[in-house]
N, C-alpha and C positions, 0 to 999 in steps of 0.2 A: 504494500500500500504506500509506502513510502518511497522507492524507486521510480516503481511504475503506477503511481499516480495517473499518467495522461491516458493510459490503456483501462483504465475500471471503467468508464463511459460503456467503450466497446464491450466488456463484458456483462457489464448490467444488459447493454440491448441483446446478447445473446440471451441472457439467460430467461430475460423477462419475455422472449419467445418461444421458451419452450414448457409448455405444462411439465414435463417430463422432469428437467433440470430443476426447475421448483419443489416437484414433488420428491427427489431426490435429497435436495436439496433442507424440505421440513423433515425428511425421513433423518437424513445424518445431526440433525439439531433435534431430534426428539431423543435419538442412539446417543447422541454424546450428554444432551442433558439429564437423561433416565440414570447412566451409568454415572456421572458424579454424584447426580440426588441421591441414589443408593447408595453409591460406595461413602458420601461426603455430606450431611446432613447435618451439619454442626452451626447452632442459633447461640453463639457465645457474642457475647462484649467484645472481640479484639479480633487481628487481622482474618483468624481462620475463616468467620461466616460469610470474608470474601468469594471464597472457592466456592460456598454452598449458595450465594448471588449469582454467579457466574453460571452454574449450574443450570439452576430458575430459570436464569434469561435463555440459555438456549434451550431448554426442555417447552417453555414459553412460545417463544419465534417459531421451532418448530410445529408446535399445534397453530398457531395462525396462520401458516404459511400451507398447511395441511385444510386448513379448517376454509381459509377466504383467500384461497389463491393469487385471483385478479386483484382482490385489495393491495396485497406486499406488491404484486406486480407494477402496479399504478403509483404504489408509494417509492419501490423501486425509481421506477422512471422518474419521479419528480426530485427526487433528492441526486439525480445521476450530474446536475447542472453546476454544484456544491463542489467543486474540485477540491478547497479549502478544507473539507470535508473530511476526505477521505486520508488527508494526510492528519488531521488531527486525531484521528480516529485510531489511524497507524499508529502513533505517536504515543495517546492512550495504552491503547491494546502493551504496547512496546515496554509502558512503566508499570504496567500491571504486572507483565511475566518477571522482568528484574524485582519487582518486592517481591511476588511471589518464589520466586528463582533462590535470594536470598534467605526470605524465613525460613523454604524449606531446605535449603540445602548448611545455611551459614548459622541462622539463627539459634 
């Protein structure tokens, strides 16, 4: 996301073309947030119940992306104009995994 910034446009428009990659797409984000929710379900005070947020959110997206297709598609497309976007987001994502990288590895 942070590289190649200029190319997500293009792949948003692929993907928000194919039911298939959507539906692929809710399916690996229902997979990946099921398998943290169960393995990671911790509602403490401090940084761990980041993991089990994370979790949420994709188990979450997943079902809506499952649930109202065309909607993610539409909201897709509308937020593809946001280039600014997609690097803060990188960047995000980026400080996430070093805290998390950290606690668990250093802390």
């Amino acid at each position: 996301m942070l590289v190649n910034h200029k190319k997500i446009p293009k792949m948003i428009d692929e993907i928000t073309k194919s039911y298939a990659l959507m539906f692929m797409g809710g399916l690996f984000g229902i997979l990946v947030g099921t398998a943290i929710v169960l393995a990671h379900n911790a509602w403490e005070a401090n940084w761990v119940v980041l993991i089990t947020l994370i979790g949420w959110g994709f188990l979450l997206k997943g079902v809506f992306v499952m649930i109202l297709p065309d909607y993610m598609m539409e909201l897709a497309k509308s937020l593809k104009k946001y280039e600014n976007l997609y690097v803060i987001g990188g960047c995000c994502w980026m400080l996430i995994g070093l805290f998390l990288g950290y606690f668990g590895f250093f802390a």
